[in-house]
C-alpha positions as CSV (number, residue, x, y, z in Angstrom):
1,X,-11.9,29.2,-5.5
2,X,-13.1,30.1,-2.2
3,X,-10.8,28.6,0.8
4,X,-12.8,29.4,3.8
5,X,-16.2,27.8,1.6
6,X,-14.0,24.8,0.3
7,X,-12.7,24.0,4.1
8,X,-16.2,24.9,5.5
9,X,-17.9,22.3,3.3
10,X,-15.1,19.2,3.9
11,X,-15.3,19.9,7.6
12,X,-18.9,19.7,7.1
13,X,-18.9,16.4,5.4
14,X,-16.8,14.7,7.2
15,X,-18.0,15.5,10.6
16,X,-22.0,15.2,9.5
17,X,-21.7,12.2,6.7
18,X,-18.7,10.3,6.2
19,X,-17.9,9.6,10.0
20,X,-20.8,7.7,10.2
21,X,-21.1,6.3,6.8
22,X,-16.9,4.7,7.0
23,X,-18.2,3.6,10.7
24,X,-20.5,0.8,8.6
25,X,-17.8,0.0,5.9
26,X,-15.4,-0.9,9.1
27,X,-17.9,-3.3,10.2
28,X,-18.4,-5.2,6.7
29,X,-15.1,-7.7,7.2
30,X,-14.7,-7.3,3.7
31,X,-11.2,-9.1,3.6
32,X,-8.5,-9.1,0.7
33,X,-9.4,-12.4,-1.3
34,X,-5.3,-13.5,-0.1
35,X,-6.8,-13.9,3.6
36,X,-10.5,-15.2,2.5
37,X,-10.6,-17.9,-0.2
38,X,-14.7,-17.9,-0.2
39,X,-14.6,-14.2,-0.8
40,X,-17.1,-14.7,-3.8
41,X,-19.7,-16.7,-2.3
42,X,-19.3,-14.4,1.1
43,X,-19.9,-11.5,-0.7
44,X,-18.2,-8.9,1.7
45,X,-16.0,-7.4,-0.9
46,X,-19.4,-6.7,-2.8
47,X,-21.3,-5.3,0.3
48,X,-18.5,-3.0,0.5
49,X,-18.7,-1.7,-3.1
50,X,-22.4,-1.6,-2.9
51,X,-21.9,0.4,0.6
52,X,-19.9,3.4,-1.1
53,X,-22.0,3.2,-4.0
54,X,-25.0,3.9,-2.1
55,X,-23.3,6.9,-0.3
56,X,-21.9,8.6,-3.6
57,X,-26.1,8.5,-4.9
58,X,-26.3,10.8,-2.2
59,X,-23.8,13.6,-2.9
60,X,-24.3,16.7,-5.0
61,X,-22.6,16.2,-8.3
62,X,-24.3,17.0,-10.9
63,X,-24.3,14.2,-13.9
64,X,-21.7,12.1,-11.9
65,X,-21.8,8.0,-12.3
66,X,-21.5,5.5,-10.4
67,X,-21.2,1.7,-12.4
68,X,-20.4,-1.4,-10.0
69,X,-18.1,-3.9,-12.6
70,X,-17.1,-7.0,-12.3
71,X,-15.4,-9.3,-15.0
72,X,-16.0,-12.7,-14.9
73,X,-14.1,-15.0,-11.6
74,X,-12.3,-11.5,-10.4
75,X,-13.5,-9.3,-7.5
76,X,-15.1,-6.0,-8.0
77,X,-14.3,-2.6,-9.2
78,X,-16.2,0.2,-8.4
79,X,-16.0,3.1,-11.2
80,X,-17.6,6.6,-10.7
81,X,-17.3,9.4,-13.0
82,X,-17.8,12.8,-12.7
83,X,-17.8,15.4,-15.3
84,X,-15.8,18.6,-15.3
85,X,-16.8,21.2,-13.9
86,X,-16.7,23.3,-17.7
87,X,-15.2,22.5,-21.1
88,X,-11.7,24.7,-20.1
89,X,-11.0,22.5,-17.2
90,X,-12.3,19.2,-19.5
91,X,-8.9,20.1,-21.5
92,X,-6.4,19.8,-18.8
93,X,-7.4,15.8,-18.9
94,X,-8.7,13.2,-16.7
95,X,-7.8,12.8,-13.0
96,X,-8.2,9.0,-12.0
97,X,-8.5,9.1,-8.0
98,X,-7.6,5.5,-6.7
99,X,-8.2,3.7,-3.5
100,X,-9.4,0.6,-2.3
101,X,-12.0,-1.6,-0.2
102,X,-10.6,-4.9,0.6
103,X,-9.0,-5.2,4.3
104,X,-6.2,-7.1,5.4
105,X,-7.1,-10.3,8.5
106,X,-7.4,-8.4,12.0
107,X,-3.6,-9.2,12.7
108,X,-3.8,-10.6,16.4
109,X,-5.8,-9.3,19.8
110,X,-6.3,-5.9,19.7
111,X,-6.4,-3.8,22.8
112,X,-8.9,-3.7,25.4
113,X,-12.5,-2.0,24.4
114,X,-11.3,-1.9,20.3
115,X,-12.2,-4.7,17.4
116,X,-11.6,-4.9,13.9
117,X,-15.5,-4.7,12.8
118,X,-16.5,-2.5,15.5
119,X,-15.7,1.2,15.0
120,X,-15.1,2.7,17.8
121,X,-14.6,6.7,17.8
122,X,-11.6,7.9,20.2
123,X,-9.9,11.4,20.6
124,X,-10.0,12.1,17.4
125,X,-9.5,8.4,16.0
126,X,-11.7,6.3,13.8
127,X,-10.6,3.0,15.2
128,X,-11.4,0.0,12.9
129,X,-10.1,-2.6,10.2
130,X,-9.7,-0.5,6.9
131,X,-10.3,3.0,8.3
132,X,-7.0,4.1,7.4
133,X,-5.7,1.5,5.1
134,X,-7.8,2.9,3.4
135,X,-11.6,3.2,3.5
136,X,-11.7,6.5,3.6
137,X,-9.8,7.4,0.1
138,X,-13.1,6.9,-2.0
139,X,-15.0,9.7,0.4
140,X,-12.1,11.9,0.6
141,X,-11.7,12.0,-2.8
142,X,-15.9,12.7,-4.0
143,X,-16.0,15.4,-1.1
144,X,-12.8,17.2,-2.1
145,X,-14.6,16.8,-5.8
146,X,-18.1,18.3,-4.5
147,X,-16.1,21.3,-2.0
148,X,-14.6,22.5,-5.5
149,X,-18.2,22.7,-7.2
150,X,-19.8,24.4,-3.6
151,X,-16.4,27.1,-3.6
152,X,-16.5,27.8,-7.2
153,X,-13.8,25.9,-8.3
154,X,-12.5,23.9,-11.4
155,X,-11.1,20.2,-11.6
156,X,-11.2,18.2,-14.4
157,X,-13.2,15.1,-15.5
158,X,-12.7,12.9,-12.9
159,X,-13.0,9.3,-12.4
160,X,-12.7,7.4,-8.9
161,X,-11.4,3.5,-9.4
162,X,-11.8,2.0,-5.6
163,X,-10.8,-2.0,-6.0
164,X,-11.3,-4.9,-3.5
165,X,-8.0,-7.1,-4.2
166,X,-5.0,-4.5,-3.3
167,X,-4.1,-6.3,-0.3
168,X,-3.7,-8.9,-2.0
169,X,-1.1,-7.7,-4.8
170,X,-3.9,-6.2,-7.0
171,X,-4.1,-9.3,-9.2
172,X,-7.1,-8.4,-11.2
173,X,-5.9,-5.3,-12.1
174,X,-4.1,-5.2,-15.5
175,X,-7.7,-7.1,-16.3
176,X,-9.6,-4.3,-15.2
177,X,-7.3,-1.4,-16.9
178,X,-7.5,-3.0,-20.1
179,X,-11.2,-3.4,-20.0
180,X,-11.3,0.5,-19.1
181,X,-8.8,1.9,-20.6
182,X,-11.2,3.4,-23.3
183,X,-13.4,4.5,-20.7
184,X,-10.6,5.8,-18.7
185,X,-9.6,8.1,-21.3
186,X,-6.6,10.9,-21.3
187,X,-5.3,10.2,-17.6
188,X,-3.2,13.3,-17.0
189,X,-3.1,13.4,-13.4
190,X,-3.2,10.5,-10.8
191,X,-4.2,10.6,-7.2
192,X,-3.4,8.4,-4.6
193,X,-4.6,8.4,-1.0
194,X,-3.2,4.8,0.4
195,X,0.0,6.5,1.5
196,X,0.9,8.8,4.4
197,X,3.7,9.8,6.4
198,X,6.0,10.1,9.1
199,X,4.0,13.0,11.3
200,X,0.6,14.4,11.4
201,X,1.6,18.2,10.9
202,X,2.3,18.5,7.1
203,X,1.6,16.9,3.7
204,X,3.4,13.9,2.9
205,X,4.2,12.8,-0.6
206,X,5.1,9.5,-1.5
207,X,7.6,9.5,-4.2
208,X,8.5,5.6,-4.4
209,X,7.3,2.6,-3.7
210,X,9.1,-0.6,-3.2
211,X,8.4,-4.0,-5.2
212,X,7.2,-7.2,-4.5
213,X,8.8,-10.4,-4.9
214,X,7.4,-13.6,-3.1
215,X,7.9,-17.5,-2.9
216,X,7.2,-20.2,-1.1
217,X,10.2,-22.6,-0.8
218,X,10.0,-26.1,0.4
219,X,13.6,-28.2,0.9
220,X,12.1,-32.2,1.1
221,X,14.8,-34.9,2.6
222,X,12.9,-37.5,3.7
223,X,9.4,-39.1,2.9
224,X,8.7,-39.2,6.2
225,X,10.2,-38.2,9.6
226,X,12.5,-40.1,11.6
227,X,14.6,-40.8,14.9
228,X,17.2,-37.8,15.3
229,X,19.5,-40.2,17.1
230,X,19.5,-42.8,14.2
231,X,18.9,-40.3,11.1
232,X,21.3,-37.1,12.0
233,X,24.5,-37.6,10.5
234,X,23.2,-39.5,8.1
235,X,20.5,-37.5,6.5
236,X,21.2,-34.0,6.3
237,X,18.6,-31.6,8.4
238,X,15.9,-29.6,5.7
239,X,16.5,-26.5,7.7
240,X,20.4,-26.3,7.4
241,X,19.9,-27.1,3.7
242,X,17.3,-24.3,3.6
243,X,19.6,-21.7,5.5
244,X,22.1,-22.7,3.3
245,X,20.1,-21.7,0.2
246,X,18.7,-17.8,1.9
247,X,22.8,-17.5,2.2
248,X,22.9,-17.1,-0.9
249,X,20.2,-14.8,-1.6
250,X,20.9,-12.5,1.8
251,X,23.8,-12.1,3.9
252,X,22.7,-13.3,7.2
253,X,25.4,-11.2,9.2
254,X,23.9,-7.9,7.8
255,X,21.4,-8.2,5.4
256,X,22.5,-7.6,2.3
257,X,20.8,-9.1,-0.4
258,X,23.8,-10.4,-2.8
259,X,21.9,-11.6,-5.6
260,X,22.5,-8.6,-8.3
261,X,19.4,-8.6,-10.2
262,X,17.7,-7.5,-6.8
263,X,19.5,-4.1,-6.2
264,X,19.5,-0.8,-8.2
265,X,21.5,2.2,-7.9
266,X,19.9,5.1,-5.6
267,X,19.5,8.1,-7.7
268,X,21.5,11.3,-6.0
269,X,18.1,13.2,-5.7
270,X,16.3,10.7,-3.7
271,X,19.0,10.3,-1.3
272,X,19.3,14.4,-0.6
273,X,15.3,13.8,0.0
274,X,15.6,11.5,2.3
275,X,18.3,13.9,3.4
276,X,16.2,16.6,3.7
277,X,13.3,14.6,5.5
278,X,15.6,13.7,8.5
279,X,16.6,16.9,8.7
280,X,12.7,18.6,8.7
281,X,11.1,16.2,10.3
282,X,13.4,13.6,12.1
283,X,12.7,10.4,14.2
284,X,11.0,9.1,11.6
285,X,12.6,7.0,10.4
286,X,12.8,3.5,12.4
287,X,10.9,5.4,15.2
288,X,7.5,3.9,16.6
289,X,8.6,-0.1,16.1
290,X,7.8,-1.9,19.2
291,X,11.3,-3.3,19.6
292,X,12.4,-6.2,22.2
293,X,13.7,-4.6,25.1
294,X,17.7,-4.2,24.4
295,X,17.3,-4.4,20.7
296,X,19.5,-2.2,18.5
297,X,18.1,-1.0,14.4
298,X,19.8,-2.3,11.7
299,X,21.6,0.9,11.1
300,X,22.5,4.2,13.3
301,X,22.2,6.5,11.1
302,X,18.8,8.0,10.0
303,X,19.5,8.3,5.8
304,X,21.2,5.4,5.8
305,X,17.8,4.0,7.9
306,X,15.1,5.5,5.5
307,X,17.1,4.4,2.7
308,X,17.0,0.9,3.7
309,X,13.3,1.0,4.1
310,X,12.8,2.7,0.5
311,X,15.7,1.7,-1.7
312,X,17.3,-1.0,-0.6
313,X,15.9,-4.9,-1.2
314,X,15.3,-6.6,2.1
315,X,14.3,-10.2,2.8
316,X,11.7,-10.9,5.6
317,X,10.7,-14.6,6.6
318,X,6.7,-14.5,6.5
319,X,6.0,-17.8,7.4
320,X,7.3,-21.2,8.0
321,X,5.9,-25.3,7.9
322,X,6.8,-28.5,8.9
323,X,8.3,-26.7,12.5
324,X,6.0,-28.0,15.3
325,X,6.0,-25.8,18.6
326,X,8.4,-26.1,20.7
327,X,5.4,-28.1,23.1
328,X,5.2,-30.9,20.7
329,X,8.5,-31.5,19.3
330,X,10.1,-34.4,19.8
331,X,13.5,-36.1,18.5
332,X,12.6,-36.0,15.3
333,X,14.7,-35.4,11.9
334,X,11.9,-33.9,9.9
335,X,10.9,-34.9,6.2
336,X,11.0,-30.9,5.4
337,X,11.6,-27.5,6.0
338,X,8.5,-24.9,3.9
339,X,10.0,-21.3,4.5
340,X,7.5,-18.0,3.0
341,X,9.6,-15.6,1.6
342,X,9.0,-11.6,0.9
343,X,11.6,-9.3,-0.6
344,X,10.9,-5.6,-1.1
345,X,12.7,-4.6,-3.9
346,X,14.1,-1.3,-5.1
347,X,11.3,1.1,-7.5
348,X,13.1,0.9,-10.7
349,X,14.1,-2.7,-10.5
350,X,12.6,-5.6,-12.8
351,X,10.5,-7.8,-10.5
352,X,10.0,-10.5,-12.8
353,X,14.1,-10.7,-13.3
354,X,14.6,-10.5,-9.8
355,X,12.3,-13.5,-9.0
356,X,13.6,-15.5,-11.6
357,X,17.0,-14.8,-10.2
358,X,15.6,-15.8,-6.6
359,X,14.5,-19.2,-8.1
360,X,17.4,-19.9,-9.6
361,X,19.6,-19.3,-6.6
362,X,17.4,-21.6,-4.6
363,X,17.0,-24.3,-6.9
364,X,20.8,-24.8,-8.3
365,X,23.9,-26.9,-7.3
366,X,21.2,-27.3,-4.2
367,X,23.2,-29.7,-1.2
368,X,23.0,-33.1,-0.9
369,X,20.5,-32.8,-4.3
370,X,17.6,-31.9,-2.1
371,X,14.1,-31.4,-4.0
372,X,13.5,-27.9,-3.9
373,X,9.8,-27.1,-4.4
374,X,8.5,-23.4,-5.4
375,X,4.9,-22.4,-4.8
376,X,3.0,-19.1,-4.4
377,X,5.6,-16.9,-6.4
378,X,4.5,-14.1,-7.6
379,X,6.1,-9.9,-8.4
380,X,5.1,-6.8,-8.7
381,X,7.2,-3.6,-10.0
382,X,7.9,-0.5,-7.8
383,X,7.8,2.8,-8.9
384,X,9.3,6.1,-9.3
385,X,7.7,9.2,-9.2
386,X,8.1,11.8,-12.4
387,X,9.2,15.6,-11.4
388,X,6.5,17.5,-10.5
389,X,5.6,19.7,-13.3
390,X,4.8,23.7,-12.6
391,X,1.7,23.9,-11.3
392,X,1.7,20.9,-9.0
393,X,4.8,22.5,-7.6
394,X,3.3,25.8,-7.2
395,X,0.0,24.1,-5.8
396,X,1.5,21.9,-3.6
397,X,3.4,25.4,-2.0
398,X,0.1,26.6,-1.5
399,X,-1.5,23.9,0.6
400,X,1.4,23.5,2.8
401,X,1.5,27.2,4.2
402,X,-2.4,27.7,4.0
403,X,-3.5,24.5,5.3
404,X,-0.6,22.8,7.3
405,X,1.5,25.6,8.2
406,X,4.4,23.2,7.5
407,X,6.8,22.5,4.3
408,X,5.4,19.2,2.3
409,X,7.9,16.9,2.1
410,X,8.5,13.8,-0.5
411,X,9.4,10.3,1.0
412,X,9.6,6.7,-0.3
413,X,7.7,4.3,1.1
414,X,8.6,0.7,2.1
415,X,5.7,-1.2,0.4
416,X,4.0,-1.5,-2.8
417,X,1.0,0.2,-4.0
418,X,1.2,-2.4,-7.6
419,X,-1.3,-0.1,-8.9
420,X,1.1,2.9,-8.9
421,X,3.5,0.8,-11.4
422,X,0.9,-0.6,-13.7
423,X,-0.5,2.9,-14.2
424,X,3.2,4.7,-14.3
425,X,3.6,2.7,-17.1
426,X,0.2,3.1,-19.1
427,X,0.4,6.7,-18.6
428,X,4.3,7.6,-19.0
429,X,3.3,11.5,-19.4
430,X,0.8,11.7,-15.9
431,X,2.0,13.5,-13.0
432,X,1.4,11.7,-10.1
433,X,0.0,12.4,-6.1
434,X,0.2,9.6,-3.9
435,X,-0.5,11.1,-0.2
436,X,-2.7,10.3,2.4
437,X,-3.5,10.2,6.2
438,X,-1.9,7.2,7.1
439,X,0.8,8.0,10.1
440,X,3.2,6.1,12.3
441,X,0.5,5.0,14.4
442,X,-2.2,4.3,12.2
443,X,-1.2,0.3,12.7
444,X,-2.3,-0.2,9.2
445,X,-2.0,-4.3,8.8
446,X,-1.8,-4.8,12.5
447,X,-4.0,-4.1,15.7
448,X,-5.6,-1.2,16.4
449,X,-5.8,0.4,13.1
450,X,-7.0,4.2,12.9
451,X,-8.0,6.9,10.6
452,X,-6.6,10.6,12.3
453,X,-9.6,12.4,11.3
454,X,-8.5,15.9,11.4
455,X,-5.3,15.1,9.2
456,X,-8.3,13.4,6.8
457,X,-9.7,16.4,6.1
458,X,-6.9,18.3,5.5
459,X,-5.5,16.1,3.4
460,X,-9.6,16.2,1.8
461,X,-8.9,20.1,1.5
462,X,-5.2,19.7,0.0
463,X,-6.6,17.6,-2.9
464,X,-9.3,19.7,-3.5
465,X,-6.8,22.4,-4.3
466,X,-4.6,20.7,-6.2
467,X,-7.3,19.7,-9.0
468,X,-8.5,22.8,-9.0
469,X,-5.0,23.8,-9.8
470,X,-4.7,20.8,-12.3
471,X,-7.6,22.2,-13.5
472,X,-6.3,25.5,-14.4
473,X,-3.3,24.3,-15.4
């Protein structure tokens, strides 16, 4: 395959087509059906399939497809398929490119001149909601597939999956898999571009991905509020019965989750990765956080710091009810205490067990025999990268000294991709690239999100190369 063709043709694209084409998909507020309950009848996830859709009719691929589905009550799938490029290369298997096209809420103000719907186009930046996280993946992935054809290239049969409800925990998922898995075929290779890293000067791998374990958890003691001065003492307060309960799920002194079906042993080799990532490319870790001015990290050292974020189960507090701001309160002894609860939770450990085991710890032996009440729960697994087999090794070699000029390096990753685990486990024998052009100030799920277009397109040119070298095998 020809590089100087293949690079010539992606820096082409992007700078003549998709630009301008992911500039309307930012402004279609095609939010995750968790942060828009009328996403049917608004029919923004739809525009936004039907919007890539239109693009891919377009593109040069000779007897490619592109099929909009969408099963009864779920959100849309769009599904385009695109032969290989000769019967050698139709042996080495199917490649299944993944991304998606639902967005998460705009997140708060964002700064001055920038919106979520409004692209904006900035020293190099793509600003907008879902630029980065990750509207881009679907044209990445057909132009790396179209620069192999143009530079006389191989890949595979290929089929692109882009979803609308990832933001939301994938839920419609397994539904869709099953209803494709014929159509899917013999997935050999995966490729993921909803992932990133910690710099914009080398390929990033991810090589785990947390899980997911969430609950809502309301502590009642009253039917209705009353007078602090004539209930306290009396009636125990629904918060203290409620910070009794996350005791025993996390220790609040450090941290710690103590509940045993939440934590996992770190293998050796991911911890002399995450070894070798601080030691390539460090201040990464924990760098880039806005913190309060004074405020320490959990942890000095920067292992022990990426570890927590990839390995380790964490509990964060995502939302709270029945606390009125500070402004209105009065001296009141309220009826109840509704805490929103997210744990990240090791890759190779059980989800469903460990919410179970969350459950139970909130909802036994509870004091004073408070109602407990547990609403919105719901898991997903994590995942764990196989080995890289031969020619994925060799390839990825290749594309970080002829397009980076920088060593690729593997890293876990703090959040779920639930996709990742359902398909990890329907296709035991796949090897697996989950990358992408996400960095650590992409402010993916917060203000002024941005796709870095020039690490776009070489991470574009990196994928091209590696199914071409799927390909060959």
């Amino acid at each position: 395959m020809k590089h100087d063709e293949l690079a010539s043709h992606v820096r082409q694209v992007w700078d003549g087509n998709i630009v301008a084409s992911l500039s309307d998909l930012i402004r279609i507020p095609a939010l995750s059906p968790a942060f828009d309950g009328e996403w049917a009848r608004n029919g923004h996830l739809r525009a936004a399939v039907e919007h890539v859709r239109a693009w891919f009719d377009t593109r040069d691929l000779p007897g490619a497809t592109a099929e909009i589905v969408e099963l009864p009550g779920r959100t849309p799938v769009l599904l385009l398929d695109v032969p290989a490029t000769s019967a050698e290369a139709e042996r080495a298997g199917t490649v299944l490119l993944y991304g998606h096209l639902d967005k998460q809420p705009p997140g708060g103000e964002w700064s001055e001149g920038l919106d979520p719907w409004t692209p904006v186009l900035r020293d190099g930046r793509l600003y907008g909601r879902g630029a980065a996280d990750d509207g881009y993946a679907g044209f990445a992935a057909l132009t790396a597939l179209e620069g192999i054809r143009h530079a006389g290239g191989e890949h595979g049969r290929a089929v692109v999956l882009l979803e609308t409800g990832e933001e939301s925990g994938s839920p419609d998922l397994p539904a869709y898999l099953e209803h494709l898995g014929d159509r899917l075929g013999d997935v050999r290779f995966v490729v993921c571009l909803d992932s990133g890293g910690s710099d914009y000067e080398r390929l990033w791998l991810t090589t785990s991905l947390r899980g997911l374990a969430q609950l809502t958890v309301t502590v009642r003691v009253l039917e209705s509020g009353q007078h602090s001065g004539l209930a306290s003492g009396a009636v125990p307060d629904s918060f203290r019965v409620a910070r009794a309960l996350l005791e025993r799920v996390e220790q609040a002194s450090t941290g710690e989750i103590v509940v045993p079906e939440l934590n996992a042993d770190i293998p050796e080799h991911r911890r002399s990765e995450a070894e070798r990532v601080v030691e390539i490319a460090p201040g990464g870790a924990g760098s880039g956080f806005p913190l309060a001015a004074g405020m320490r990290l959990v942890a000095d050292d920067e292992v022990e710091r990426l570890l927590n974020t990839t390995w380790r189960p964490t509990l964060s507090v995502i939302g709270a009810d029945g606390l009125p701001a500070p402004a209105d309160a009065g001296n009141v002894l309220r009826a109840a205490t509704t805490l929103a609860l997210s744990f990240r939770l090791p890759p190779t450990v059980d989800s469903g067990a460990a919410l179970a085991a969350i459950e139970r710890a909130v909802t036994t032996d509870v004091p004073y025999s408070a109602p407990v009440e547990i609403s919105g729960a719901e898991h997903a697994d994590g995942w764990d990268s196989p080995a890289p087999a031969g020619w994925l090794d060799k390839g990825l070699e290749r594309v970080s000294e002829s397009i980076f000029g920088a060593p690729w390096l593997g890293a876990g990753l703090g959040g779920s991709i639930p996709f990742m685990g359902m398909l990890g486990k329907r296709y035991p024998q796949a090897q697996f690239l989950v990358t992408g052009a996400l960095g650590p100030d992409s402010n993916a799920h917060v203000p002024d999100e941005s796709l870095h277009l020039e690490q776009a397109e070489r991470v574009t040119l990196a994928v091209a190369h590696l199914l071409h070298a799927h390909a060959l095998g």
